[in-house]
C-alpha positions in Angstrom: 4.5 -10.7 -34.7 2.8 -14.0 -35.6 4.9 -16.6 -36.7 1.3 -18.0 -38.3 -1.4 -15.9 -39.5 -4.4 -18.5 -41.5 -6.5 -16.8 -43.6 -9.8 -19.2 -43.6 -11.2 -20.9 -40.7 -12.6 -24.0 -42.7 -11.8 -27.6 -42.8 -8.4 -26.7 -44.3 -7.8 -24.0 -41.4 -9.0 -25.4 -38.5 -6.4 -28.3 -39.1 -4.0 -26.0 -40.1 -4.5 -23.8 -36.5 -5.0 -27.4 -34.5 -2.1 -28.6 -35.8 0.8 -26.0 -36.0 -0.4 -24.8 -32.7 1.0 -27.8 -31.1 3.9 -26.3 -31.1 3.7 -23.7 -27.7 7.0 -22.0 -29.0 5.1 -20.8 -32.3 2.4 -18.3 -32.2 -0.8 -18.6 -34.5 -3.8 -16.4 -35.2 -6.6 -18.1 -37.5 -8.8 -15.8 -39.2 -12.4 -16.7 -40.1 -14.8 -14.1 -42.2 -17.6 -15.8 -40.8 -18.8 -16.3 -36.7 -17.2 -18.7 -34.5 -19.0 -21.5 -32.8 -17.1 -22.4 -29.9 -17.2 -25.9 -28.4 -20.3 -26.7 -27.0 -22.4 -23.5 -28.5 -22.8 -25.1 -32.0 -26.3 -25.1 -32.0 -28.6 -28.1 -32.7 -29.1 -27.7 -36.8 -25.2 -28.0 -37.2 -25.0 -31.1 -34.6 -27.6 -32.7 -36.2 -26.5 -36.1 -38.4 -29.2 -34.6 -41.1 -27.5 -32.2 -43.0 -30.1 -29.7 -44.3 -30.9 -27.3 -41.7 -27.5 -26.0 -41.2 -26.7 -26.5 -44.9 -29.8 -23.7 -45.6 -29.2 -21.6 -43.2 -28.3 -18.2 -45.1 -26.1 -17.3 -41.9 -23.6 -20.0 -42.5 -22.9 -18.4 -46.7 -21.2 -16.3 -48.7 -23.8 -13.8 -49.6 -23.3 -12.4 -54.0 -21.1 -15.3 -54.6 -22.5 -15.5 -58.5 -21.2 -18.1 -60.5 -21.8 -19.6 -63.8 -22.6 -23.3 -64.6 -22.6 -23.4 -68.4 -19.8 -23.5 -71.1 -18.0 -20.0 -72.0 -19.7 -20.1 -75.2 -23.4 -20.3 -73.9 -22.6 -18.0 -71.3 -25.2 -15.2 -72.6 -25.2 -12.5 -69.8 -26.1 -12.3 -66.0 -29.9 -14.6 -66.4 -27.4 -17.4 -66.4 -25.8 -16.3 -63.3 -26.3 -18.0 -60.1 -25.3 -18.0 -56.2 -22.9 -20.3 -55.3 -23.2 -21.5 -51.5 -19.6 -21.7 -50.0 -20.1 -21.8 -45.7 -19.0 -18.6 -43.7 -18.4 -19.6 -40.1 -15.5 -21.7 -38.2 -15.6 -25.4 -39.7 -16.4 -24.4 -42.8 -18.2 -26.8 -45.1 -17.6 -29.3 -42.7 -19.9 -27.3 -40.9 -23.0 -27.7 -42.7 -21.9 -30.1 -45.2 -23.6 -33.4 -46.0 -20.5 -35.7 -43.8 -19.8 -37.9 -46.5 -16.6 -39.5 -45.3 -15.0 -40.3 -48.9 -11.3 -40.7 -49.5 -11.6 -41.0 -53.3 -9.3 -44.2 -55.1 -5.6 -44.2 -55.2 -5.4 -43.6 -58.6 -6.8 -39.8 -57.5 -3.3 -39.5 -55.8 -1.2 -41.3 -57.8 -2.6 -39.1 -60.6 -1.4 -36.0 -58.6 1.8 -37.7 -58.3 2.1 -38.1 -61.9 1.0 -34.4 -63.0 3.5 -32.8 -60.8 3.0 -32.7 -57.3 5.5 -35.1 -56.5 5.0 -36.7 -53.1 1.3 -36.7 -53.2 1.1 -40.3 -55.0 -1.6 -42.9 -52.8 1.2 -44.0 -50.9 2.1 -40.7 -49.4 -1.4 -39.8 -48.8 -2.7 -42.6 -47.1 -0.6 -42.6 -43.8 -2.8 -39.2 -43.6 -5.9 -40.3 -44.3 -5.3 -42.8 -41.7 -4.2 -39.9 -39.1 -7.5 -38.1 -39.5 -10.0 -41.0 -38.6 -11.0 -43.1 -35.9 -13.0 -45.8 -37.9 -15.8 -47.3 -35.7 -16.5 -50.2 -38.0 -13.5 -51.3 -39.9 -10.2 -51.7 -38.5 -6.6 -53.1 -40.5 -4.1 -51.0 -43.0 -6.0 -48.8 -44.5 -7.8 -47.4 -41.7 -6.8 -45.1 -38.3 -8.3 -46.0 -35.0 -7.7 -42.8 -33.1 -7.5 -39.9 -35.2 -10.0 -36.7 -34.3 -12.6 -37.6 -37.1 -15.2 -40.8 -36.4 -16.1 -42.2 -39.3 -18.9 -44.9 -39.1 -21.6 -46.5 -41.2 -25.5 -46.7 -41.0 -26.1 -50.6 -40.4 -29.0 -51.6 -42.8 -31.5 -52.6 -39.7 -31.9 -48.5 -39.3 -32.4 -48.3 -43.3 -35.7 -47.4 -44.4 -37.6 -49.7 -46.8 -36.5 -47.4 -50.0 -32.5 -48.0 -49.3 -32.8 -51.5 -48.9 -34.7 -51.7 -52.0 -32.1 -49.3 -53.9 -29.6 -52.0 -52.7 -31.3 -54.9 -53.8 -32.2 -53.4 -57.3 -28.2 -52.5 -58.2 -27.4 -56.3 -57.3 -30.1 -57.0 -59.8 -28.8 -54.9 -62.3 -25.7 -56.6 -62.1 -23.5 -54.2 -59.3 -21.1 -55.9 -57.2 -21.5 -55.1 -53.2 -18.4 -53.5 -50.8 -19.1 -53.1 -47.4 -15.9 -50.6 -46.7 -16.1 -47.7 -49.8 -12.4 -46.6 -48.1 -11.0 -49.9 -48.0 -11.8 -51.3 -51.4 -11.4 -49.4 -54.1 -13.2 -51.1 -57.5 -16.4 -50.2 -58.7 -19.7 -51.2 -56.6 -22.3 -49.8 -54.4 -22.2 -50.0 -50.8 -23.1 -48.5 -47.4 -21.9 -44.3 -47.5 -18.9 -43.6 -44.6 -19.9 -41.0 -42.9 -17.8 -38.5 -40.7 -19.7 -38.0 -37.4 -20.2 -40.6 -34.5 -23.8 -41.8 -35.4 -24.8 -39.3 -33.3 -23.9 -36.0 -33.9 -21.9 -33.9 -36.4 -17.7 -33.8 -35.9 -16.7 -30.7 -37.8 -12.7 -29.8 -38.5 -14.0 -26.8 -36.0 -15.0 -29.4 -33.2 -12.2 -32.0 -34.4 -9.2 -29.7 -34.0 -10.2 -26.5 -31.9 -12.3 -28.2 -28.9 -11.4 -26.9 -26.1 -8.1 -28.1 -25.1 -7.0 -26.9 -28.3 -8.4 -23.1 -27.3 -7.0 -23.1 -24.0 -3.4 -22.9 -25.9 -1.9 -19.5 -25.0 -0.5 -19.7 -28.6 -3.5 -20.0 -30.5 -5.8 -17.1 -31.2 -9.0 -17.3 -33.5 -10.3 -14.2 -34.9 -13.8 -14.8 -36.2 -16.2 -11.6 -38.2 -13.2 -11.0 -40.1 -12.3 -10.4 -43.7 -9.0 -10.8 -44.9 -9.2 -7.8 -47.4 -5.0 -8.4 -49.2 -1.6 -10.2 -48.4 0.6 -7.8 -47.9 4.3 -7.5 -49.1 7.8 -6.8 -49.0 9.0 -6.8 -52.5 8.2 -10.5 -52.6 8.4 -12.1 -49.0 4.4 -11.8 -47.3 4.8 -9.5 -44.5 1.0 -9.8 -43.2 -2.2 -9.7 -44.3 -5.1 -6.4 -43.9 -7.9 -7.6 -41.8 -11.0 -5.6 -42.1 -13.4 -5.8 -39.1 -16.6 -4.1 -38.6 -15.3 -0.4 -40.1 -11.8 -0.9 -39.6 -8.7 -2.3 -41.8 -5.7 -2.9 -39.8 -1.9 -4.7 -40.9 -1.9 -7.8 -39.3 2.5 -9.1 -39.1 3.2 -12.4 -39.8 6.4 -14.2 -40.5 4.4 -16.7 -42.6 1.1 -16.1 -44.1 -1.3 -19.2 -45.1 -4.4 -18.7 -47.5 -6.9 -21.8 -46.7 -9.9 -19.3 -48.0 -11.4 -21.8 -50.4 -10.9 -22.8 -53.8 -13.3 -19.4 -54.7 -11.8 -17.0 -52.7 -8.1 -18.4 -52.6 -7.3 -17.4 -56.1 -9.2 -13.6 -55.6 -6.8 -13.3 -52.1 -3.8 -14.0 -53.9 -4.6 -11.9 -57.4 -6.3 -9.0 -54.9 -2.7 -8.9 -53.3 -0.9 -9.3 -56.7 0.1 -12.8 -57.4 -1.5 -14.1 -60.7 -2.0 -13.5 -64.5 0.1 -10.1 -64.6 -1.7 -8.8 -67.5 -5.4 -9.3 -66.2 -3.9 -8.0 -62.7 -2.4 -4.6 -64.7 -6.2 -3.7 -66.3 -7.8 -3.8 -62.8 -5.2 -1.7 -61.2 -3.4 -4.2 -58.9 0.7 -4.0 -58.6 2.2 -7.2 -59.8 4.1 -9.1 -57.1 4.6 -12.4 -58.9 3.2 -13.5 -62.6 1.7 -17.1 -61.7 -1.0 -17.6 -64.7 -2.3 -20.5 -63.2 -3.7 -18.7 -59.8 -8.3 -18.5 -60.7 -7.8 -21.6 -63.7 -8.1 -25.3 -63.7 -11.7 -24.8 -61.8 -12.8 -28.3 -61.8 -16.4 -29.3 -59.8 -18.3 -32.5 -59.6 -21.7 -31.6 -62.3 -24.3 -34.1 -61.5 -28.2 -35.0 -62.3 -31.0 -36.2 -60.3 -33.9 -38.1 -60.5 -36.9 -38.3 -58.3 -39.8 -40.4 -57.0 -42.7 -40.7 -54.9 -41.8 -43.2 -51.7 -44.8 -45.0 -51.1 -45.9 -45.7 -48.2 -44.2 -48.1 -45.3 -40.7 -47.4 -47.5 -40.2 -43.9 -46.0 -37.3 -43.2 -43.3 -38.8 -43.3 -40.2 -37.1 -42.7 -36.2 -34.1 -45.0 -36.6 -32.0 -42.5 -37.8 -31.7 -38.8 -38.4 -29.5 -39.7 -41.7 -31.0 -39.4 -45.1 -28.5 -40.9 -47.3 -27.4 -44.1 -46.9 -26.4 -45.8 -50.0 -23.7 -44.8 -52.7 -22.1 -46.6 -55.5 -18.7 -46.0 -57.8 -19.1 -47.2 -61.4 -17.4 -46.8 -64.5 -18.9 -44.9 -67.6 -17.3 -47.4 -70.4 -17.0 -44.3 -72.6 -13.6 -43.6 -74.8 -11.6 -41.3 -72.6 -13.6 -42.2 -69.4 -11.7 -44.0 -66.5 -12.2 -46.6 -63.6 -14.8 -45.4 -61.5 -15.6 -42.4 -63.3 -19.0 -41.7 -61.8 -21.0 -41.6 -58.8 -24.3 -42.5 -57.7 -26.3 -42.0 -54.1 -29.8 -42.7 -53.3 -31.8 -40.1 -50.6 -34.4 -41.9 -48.8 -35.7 -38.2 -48.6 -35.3 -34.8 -50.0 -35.8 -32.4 -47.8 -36.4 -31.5 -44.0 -40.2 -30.8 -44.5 -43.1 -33.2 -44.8 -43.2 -33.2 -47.9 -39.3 -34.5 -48.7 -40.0 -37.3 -46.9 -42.3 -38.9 -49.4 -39.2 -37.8 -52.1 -36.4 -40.2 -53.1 -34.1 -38.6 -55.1 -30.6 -40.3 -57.2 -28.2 -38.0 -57.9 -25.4 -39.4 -60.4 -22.2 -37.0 -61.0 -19.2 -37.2 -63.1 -16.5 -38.0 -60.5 -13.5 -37.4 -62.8 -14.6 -34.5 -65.2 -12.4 -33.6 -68.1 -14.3 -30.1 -68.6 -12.6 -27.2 -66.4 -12.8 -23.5 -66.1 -11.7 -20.1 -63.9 -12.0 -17.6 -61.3 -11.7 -14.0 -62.1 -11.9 -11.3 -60.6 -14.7 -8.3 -61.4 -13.0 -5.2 -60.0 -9.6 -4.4 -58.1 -11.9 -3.3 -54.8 -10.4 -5.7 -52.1 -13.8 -6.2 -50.9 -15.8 -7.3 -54.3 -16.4 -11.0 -54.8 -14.4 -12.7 -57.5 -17.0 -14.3 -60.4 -16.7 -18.3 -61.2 -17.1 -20.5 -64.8 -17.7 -23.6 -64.0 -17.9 -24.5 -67.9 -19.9 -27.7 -67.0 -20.2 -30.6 -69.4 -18.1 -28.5 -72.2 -16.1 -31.5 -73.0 -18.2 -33.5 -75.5 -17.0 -36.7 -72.9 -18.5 -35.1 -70.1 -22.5 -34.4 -71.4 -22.3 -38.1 -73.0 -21.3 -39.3 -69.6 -23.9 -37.9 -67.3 -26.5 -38.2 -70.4 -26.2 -41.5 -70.0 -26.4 -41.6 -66.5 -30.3 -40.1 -66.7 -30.7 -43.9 -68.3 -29.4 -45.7 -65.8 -30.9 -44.3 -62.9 -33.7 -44.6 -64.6 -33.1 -48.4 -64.8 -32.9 -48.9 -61.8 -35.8 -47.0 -60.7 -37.8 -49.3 -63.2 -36.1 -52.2 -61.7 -38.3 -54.9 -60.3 -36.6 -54.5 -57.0 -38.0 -51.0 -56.8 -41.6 -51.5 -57.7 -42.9 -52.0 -54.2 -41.0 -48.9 -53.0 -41.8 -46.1 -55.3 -44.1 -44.2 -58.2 -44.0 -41.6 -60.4 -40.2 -41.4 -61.5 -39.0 -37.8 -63.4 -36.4 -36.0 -63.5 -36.0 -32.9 -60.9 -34.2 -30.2 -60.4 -32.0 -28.3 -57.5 -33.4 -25.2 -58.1 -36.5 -22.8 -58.4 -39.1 -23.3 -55.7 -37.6 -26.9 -54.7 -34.4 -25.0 -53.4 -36.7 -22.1 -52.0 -38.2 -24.5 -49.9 -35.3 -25.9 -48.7 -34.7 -23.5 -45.5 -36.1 -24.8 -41.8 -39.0 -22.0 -41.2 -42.4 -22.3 -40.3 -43.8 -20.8 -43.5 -42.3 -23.6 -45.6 -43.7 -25.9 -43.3 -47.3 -24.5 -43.5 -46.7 -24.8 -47.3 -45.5 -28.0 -47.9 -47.8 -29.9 -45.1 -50.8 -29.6 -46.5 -49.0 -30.8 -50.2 -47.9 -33.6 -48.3 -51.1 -35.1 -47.0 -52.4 -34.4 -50.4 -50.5 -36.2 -52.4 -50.7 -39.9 -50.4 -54.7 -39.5 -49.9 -55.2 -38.1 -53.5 -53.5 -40.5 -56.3 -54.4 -38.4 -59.7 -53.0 -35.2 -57.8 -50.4 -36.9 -56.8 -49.2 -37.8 -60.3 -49.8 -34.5 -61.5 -47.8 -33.0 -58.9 -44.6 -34.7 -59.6 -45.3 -33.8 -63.1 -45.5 -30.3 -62.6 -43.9 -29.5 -59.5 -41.1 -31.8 -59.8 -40.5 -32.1 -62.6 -41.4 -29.5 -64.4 -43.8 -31.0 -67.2 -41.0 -32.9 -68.6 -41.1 -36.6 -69.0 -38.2 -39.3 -68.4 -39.5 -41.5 -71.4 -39.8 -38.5 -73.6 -35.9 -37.8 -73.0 -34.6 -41.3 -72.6 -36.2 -41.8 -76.5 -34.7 -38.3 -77.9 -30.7 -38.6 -77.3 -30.9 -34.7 -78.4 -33.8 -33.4 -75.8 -31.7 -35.6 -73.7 -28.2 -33.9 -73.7 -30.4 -30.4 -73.7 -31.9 -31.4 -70.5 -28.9 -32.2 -69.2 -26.7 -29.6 -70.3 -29.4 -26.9 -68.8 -29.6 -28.6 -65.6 -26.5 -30.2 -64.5 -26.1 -28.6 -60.9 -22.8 -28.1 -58.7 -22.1 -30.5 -55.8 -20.3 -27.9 -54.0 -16.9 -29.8 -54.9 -15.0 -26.9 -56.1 -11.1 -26.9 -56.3 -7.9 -27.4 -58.4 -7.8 -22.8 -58.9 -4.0 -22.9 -57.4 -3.1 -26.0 -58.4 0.4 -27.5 -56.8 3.5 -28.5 -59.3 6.5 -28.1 -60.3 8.5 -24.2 -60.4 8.7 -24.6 -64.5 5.5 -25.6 -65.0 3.5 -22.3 -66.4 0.6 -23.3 -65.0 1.5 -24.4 -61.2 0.8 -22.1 -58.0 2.2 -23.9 -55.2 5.3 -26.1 -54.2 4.1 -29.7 -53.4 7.0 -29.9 -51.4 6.2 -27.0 -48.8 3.1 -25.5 -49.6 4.8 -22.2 -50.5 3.4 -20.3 -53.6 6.1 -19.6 -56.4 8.1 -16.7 -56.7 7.2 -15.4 -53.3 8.7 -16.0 -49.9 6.4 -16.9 -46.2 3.1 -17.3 -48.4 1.3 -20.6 -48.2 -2.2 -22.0 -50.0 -3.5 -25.2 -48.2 -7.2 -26.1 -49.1 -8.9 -27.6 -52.2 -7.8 -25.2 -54.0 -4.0 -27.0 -54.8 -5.6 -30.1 -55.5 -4.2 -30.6 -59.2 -7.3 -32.9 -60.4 -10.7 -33.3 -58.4 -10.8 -36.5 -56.6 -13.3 -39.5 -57.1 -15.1 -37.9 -53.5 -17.0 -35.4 -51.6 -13.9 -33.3 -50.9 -14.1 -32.2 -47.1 -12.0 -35.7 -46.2 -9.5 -35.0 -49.1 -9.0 -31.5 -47.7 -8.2 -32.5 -44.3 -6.3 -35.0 -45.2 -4.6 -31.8 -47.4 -4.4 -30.0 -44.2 -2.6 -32.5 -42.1 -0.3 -33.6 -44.9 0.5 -29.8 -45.2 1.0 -28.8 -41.6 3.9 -31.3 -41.4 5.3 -29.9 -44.4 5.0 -26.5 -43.3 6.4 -27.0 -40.1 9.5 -28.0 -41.9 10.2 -24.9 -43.9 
C-alpha cells in the first residue's frame, strides 16, 4: 500500500511528490493524466524563456474542457461555450505557462486569514514563498536565496524600444516606479519577476523531480493516467481507480491527495461522492459526505487587451527570447474596489510568428474580482468532463472596473511617450483566427509572413488590417465616447487568464461553504483525503497563480506530514 497516492502531476503535485518523498520511510506514487517529461527530455518549446510554443501545443491540454465566460443569466445555450486550456503533462501549467513569478500582496493572505483559513495570514505564508525561490537579483527578508525556483528579472538594456517606452509613458501619466514587484507591495509599474534562470524554463516538474529526486526508491510517477474516483470505506479514502490505456484498476493508499486543478478537483471529489448531496443523488453517485461548497466560489482573473502596430526599430529583437517585460499594480478608485485591484502588462509582441512581432498588445485584468461562479458536473460517467461558469463581470463592480480600464490603456497608448513607438491602437481579441494562429506550424508561418511584410511596406493596408483583422471593425474612440457600447464590448470579450481557483475552498468545519481544513489539508467529513492546489485558495490572489500554488504546495506538505 502507498502511504501517498497524488492525484495530479502539476505544480501543486510535483511539490507535493518532491517534498513528502523526502521522507525514505514513506512510500509515494504521483499520478499524472498527461505524459511525463523526464529530466533532460523536455523538449526545446517547453525550455524555451518564450512561452507560446509549448503553451499552444494541443499535446500539453485537456481536450472538451468547455467552459462558459458569461453571467448565468446571458448564458443562452452551447454557441456561448468555449474550451478552456488547462495543461496535461508532468509540471503542469508551470509547464507551458507564461513564468510570471508573482506572489500577490499580503493583504491576499491576510484576507485568507480573515475568511477562515486560519494560519494562512502574510505572515505564515511568506516564510514559504521565501523557501521556493532562489532570487538572482534581490536579496534581504522577503526573499529566499536557495530555494529550487530562480526567479530573476529582464535588465532594461535587453528591453526593446516598445517596453522602454511603455515605462516611460506610465511615469508620465503619473505611476510610481518599483524595481522588486515581490518586495514592495504598493501600487506602481515595474520590471515582471520571472520564474526561470534567464535562460531556460524551471518548471515544478524540473524544480522538484530532477533527477535526484527520481532516483528515490520511494517515489514512483505514473504518467498516461486518469484518476477515474476516490475510493472509500464508509468515510476514510481507501485509494483511488486509475484507468490506463483500457484498464481500471484500485490503486491502495493510506492517504489519498487530489492536486487535479481547480477544474477537475471539485469533479474528482463529487465523481467519488463528496459534494452538494442533492445534485450528486440526480446523477446517480452515492453520497459519502454533503460538502456544498465542493465546484462553487469559481473565481478567475477576466481581463481586456488592446493592441498596436510596433513601428519599426521598437520591435524585440536577439537580446532576449522574453516577450513580456513590464507589469504594473494599480488601484481602480471605484466604491467597493480595493488597493491594487487591477493589473496591467505590456507584450513587446504577440505571438511566435512574424507577424506578432510587429503587435504590442496591453492586457489589463481585474486582480481581485467580486463576481464568482461553479463547476458542475454533466453526467455521473467517471470519465466525462465537468462543465465551468465563469460568470465574468456579473458584479456591476466588476464590468465598471475593467470598462474603465479600455480608457486607460488607451491613455497611455496615446501618451506622448508612445508616439515614436507605435500606430494604429484598437482593441483585439484572444480568440477567432488570432488564437488559431497561435500554434508553431509551418502553415501559420506561410500565412502570416507574407501579412507581415505587407503591412510595414504598405501603410493604407496596414491600417486597414488592424481594423479588420485586429480588431474587428470596431473602433477605440467609438467605445471610449459610448459608456454603453463600451461595457457591451467588454462584457462580450473579457477573456480568462487561465487563473482559475477558490472551487474547494479551505475554512472552518461549521462553515457551510468550506471543503478543506486549513490546518491539515484534509477535506471535511472524510478521513486520509487531501485537496492541495488552487483550488483551496479561499479568494484569488493579486497574481499569476503558479507561484501562489507552490508556495500552497510546500506550505501543505509540512502540514500534511504532520497528520
Amino acid at each position: 500500500m502507498w502511504d501517498y497516492v497524488i492525484v495530479g502531476g502539476g505544480s501543486a503535485g510535483c511539490v507535493l511528490a518532491g517534498r513528502l518523498s523526502e521522507n525514505p520511510a514513506k512510500r509515494v506514487l504521483l499520478i499524472e493524466a498527461g505524459r511525463d517529461v523526464p529530466p533532460g527530455q523536455e523538449g526545446s518549446a517547453i525550455r524555451d524563456m518564450y512561452p507560446g510554443r509549448a503553451a499552444f501545443d494541443p499535446r500539453n491540454h485537456w481536450s472538451g474542457l468547455m467552459v462558459t465566460t458569461r453571467p448565468f443569466q446571458d448564458n443562452a445555450g452551447p454557441a456561448q461555450r468555449r474550451l478552456y486550456e488547462q495543461p496535461k503533462l508532468i509540471g503542469g501549467g508551470s509547464s507551458i505557462n507564461g513564468q510570471i513569478a508573482n506572489r500577490g500582496t499580503p493583504d491576499d493572505y491576510d484576507e485568507w486569514a480573515r475568511l477562515g483559513a486560519a494560519g494562512w495570514n502574510w505572515d505564515a505564508v511568506l516564510p514559504y514563498f521565501r523557501k521556493l525561490e532562489r532570487d538572482l537579483d534581490f536579496a534581504g527578508p522577503q526573499h529566499g536565496s536557495d530555494g529550487p525556483i530562480p526567479v530573476h528579472r529582464i535588465p532594461r538594456g535587453k528591453w526593446p524600444g516598445l517596453s522602454l517606452a511603455a515605462e516611460k509613458a506610465l511615469g508620465e501619466l503619473g505611476f510610481d516606479g518599483i524595481e522588486d514587484q515581490n518586495g514592495v507591495y504598493t501600487d506602481g509599474h515595474f520590471p515582471v519577476t520571472l520564474s526561470n534562470d534567464g535562460k531556460d524554463r524551471v518548471s515544478a516538474a524540473m524544480a522538484y523531480l530532477g533527477t535526484d529526486a527520481r532516483r528515490r526508491p520511494n517515489l514512483e510517477i505514473m504518467a498516461d493516467a486518469h484518476v477515474l474516483s476516490v475510493a472509500f470505506d464508509g468515510t476514510r479514502s481507501t485509494g483511488v481507480t486509475v484507468r490506463k490505456g483500457q484498464a481500471d484498476t484500485l490503486i491502495p493508499a493510506a492517504n489519498v491527495i487530489v492536486a487535479a486543478g481547480t477544474l477537475h478537483s471539485p469533479a474528482l471529489l463529487m465523481r467519488s461522492g463528496v459534494g452538494p448531496a442533492l445534485a450528486l443523488r440526480r446523477l446517480g453517485i452515492d453520497v459519502v459526505a454533503d460538502l456544498p461548497g465542493v465546484g462553487e466560489n469559481l473565481q478567475e482573473h477576466p481581463g481586456i487587451s488592446l493592441s498596436a502596430f510596433i513601428r519599426p526599430g521598437m520591435r524585440l529583437g536577439d537580446t532576449t527570447r522574453r516577450h513580456i517585460h513590464l507589469a504594473m499594480r494599480y488601484s481602480s478608485g471605484h466604491p467597493g474596489g480595493s488597493p491594487s485591484d487591477m493589473f496591467m502588462m505590456f507584450a513587446a509582441k504577440s505571438a511566435w510568428h512574424p507577424l506578432g512581432r510587429k503587435i504590442a498588445t496591453a492586457i489589463s485584468w481585474i486582480n481581485k474580482v467580486h463576481s464568482t461562479g461553479r463547476v458542475e458536473l454533466v453526467s455521473g460517467d467517471p470519465a466525462a468532463e465537468p462543465t465551468a461558469t465563469f460568470n465574468f463581470l456579473r458584479d456591476e463592480r466588476d464590468l465598471e472596473r475593467l470598462s474603465d480600464a479600455v480608457g486607460l490603456m488607451g491613455r497611455i497608448f496615446a501618451s506622448r511617450s508612445m508616439a515614436p513607438a507605435i500606430d494604429h491602437v484598437g482593441p483585439s481579441s484572444y480568440s477567432g483566427f488570432a488564437k488559431s494562429l497561435g500554434r508553431q506550424t509551418l502553415r501559420n508561418y506561410l500565412l502570416t509572413a507574407p501579412a507581415a511584410l505587407a503591412i510595414d511596406a504598405l501603410p493604407p493596408l496596414r491600417k486597414q488590417f488592424f481594423r479588420t483583422m485586429v480588431s474587428g471593425n470596431v473602433s477605440l474612440g467609438d467605445l471610449l465616447a459610448d459608456r454603453d457600447a463600451l461595457r457591451t464590448y467588454v462584457r462580450d470579450h473579457a477573456f480568462p487568464q487561465w487563473h482559475a481557483c477558490g472551487t474547494c475552498r479551505m475554512g472552518a468545519a461549521d462553515d457551510i461553504g468550506a471543503v478543506v481544513d486549513p490546518s491539515t489539508g484534509r477535506v471535511h467529513g472524510v478521513d486520509g483525503l487531501f485537496v492541495a492546489d488552487a483550488s483551496i485558495m479561499p479568494t484569488a490572489p493579486r497574481a499569476n497563480l503558479n507561484i501562489p500554488v507552490i508556495m500552497l504546495a510546500e506550505r501543505m506538505s509540512d502540514l500534511i506530514r504532520q497528520v
